[in-house]
DRENPA-621071 format. One record per residue (C-alpha): residue number from 1; x, y, z. Coordinates in steps of 0.25 Angstrom, whole numbers, plus 5000, padded with zeros to 4 digits. Layout:
N
+-----+------+------+------+
! num !    X !    Y !    Z !
+-----+------+------+------+
! NUM !    X !    Y !    Z !
...
+-----+------+------+------+
# end
This chain:
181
+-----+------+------+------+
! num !    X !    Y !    Z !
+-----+------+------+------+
!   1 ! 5255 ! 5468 ! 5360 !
!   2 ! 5253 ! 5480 ! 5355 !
!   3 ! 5260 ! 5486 ! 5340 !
!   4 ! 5259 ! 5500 ! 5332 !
!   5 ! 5263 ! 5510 ! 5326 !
!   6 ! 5265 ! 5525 ! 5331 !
!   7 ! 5267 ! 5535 ! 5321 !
!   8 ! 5278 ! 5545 ! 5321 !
!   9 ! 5283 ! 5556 ! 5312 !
!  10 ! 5286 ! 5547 ! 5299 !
!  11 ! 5280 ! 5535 ! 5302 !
!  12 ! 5277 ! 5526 ! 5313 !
!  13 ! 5283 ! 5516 ! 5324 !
!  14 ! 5280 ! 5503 ! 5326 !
!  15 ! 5279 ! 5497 ! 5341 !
!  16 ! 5275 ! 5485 ! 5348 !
!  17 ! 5270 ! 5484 ! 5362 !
!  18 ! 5268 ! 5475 ! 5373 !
!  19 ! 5264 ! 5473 ! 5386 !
!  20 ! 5259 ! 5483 ! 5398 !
!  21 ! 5266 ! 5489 ! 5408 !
!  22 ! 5278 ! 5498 ! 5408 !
!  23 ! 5283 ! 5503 ! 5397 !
!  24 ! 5294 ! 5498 ! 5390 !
!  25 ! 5299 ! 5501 ! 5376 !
!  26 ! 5308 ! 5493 ! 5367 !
!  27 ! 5318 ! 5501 ! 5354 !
!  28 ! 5326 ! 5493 ! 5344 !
!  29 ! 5339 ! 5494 ! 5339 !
!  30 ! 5343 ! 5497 ! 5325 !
!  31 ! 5340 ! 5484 ! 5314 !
!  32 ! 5329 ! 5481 ! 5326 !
!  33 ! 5315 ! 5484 ! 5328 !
!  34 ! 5304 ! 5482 ! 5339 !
!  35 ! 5304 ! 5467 ! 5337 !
!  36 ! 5320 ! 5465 ! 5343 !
!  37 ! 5313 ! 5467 ! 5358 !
!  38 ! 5301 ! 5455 ! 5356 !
!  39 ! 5308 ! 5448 ! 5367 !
!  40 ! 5310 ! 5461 ! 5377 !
!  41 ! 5296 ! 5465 ! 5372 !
!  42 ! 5289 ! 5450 ! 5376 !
!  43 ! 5296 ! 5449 ! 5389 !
!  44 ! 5294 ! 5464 ! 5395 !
!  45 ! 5278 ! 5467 ! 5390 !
!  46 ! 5276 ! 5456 ! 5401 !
!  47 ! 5278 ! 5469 ! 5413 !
!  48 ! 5278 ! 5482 ! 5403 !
!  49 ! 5272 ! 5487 ! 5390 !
!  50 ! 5283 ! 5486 ! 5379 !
!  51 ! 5286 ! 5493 ! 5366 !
!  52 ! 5294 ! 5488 ! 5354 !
!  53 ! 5293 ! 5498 ! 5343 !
!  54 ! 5299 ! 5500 ! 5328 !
!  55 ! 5309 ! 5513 ! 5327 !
!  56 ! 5308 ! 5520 ! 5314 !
!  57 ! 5312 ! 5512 ! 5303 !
!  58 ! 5314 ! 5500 ! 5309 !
!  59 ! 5303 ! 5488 ! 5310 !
!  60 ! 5290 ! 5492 ! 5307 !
!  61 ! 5291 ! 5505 ! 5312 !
!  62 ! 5293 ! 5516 ! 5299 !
!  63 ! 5304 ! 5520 ! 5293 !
!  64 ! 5310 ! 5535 ! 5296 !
!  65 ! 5306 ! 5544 ! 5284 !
!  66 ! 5308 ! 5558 ! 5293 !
!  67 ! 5318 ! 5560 ! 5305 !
!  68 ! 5313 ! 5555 ! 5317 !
!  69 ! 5317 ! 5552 ! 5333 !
!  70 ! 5318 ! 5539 ! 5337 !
!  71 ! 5315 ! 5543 ! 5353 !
!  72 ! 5304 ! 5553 ! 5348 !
!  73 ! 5297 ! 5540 ! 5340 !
!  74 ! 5300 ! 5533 ! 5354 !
!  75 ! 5293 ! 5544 ! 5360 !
!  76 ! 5281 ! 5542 ! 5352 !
!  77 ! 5279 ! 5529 ! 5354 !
!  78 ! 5279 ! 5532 ! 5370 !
!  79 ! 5270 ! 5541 ! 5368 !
!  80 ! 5260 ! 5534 ! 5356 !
!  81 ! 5260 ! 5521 ! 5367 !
!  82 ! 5256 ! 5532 ! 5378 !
!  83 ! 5269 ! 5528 ! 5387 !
!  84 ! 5274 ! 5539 ! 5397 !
!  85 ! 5288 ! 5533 ! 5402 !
!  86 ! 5294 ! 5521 ! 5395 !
!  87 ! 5306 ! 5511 ! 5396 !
!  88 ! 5314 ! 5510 ! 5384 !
!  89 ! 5323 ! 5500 ! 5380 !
!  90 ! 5332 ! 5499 ! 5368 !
!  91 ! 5344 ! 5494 ! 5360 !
!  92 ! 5353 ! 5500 ! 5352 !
!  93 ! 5348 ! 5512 ! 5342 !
!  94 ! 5336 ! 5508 ! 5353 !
!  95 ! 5344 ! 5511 ! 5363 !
!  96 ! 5347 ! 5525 ! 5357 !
!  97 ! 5332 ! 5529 ! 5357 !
!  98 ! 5329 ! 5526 ! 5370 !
!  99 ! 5341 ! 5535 ! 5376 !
! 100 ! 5336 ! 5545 ! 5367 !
! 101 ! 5322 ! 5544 ! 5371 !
! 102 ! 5326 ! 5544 ! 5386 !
! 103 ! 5335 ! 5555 ! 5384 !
! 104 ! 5323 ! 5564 ! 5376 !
! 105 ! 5311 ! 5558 ! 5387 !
! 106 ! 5317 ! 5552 ! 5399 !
! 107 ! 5304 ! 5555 ! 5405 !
! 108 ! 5297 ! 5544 ! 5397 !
! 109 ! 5308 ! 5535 ! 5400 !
! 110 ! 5307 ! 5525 ! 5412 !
! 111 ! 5319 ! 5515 ! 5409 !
! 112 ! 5329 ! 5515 ! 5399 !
! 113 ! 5334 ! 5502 ! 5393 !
! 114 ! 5345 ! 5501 ! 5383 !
! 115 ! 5354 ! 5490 ! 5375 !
! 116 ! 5366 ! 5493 ! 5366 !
! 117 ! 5360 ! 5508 ! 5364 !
! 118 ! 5366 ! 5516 ! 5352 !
! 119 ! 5366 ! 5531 ! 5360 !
! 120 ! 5360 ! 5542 ! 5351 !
! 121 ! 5375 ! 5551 ! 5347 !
! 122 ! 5382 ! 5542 ! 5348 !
! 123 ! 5392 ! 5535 ! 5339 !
! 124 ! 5392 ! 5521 ! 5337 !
! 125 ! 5406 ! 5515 ! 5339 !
! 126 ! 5413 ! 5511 ! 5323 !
! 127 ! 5412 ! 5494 ! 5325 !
! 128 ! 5397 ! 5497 ! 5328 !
! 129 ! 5395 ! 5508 ! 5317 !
! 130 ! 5403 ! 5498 ! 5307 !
! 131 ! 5393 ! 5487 ! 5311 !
! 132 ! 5381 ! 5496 ! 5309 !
! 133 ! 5386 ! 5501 ! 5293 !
! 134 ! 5388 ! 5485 ! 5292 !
! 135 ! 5374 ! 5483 ! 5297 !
! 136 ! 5370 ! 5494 ! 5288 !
! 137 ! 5378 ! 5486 ! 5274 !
! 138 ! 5370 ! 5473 ! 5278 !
! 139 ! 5358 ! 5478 ! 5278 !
! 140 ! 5358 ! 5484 ! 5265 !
! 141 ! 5365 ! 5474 ! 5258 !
! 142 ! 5359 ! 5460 ! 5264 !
! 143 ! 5346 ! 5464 ! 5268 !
! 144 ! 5339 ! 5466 ! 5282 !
! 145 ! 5341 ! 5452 ! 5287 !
! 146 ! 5355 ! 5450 ! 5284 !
! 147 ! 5359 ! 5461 ! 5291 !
! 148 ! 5352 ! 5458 ! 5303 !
! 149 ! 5357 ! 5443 ! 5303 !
! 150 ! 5372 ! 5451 ! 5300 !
! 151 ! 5369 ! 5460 ! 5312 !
! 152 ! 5364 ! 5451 ! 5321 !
! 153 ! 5377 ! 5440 ! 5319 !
! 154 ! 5387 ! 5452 ! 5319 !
! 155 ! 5396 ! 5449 ! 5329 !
! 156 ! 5398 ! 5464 ! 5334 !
! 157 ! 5380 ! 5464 ! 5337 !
! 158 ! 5383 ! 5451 ! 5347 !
! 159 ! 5380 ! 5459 ! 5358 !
! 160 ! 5366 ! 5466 ! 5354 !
! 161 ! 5361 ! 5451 ! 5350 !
! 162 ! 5355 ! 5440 ! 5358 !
! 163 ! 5361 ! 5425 ! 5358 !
! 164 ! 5360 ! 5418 ! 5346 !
! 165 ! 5347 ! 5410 ! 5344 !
! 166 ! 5340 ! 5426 ! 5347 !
! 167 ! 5347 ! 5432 ! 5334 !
! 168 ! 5341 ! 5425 ! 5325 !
! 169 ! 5328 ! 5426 ! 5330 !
! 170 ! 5330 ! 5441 ! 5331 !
! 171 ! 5335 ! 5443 ! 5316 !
! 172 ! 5322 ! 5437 ! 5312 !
! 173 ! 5313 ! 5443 ! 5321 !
! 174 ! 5317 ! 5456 ! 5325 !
! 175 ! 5327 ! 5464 ! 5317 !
! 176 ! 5325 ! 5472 ! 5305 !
! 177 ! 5332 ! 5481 ! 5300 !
! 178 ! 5329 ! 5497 ! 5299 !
! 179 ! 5322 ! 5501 ! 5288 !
! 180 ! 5328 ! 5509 ! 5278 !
! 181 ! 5328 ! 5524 ! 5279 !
+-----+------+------+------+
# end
């Protein structure tokens, strides 16, 4: 295992890595960070080299204090870990990044793998906007955990989680919410 920090305009990024072979790399959703793969990341480093990594503001990765890219952050972490072409997968608000990137740089892009992406431009139907503002109210008023225990037991998220004995596990160990902007 391999973990770092790039540096970008206002900041840095943190990543982990894993594994040789081809390139695979790994981006979060929102009220995630690098550590919602461990499991993906353990089982796929045994046949390629894989990348978990921190967008800005979120895990240990800095917290934006200028405008920024997310697929030109992306695009420097390809290029600080000296990869030509990757696969990239992602969920949600990852999702969206990885389009993006492979819309900007299809030539660096050798598979694209999505689940549940948000598409950049796009609106978000109301019920799913409504949940995001409640999201948004918990976090402020109850605290980090609370709202990811809220988040995680909502009915309307049923779909995104794994069975049940995995969500406690995973509101431990592998959400956090974004840092404040």
């Amino acid at each position: 295992m391999n973990e770092g920090y790039i540096e970008v305009m206002g900041g840095v990024i943190f990543y982990k890595s894993y594994g040789e072979g081809d390139p695979i790399v790994f981006i979060h959703g929102n009220y995630n960070d690098h550590r919602i793969w461990e499991e993906q990341l353990g089982a796929f480093s045994a046949n390629n080299y894989v990348i978990g990594y921190d967008l800005r503001g979120y895990g240990q990765s800095d917290t934006p204090r200028i405008s920024f890219s997310n697929v030109e952050d992306l695009k420097l972490l390809i290029d600080a870990l000296g990869l030509s072409k990757v696969t990239l997968v992602g969920s949600s608000m990852g999702g969206s990044v990885a389009i993006d990137f492979s819309l900007a740089y299809r030539e660096r892009v050798h598979r694209l793998i999505l689940a549940a992406p948000s598409i950049s431009g796009r609106n978000y139907p109301v019920s799913m906007l409504w949940q995001g503002i409640k999201q948004h109210f918990q976090v402020r008023l109850n605290g980090c955990g609370k709202a990811i225990e809220t988040f995680i037991t909502n009915p309307f998220w049923q779909y995104y989680f794994p069975a049940s004995k995995k969500r406690k596990r995973l509101a431990k160990n592998s959400c956090q919410c974004p840092k404040p902007r």
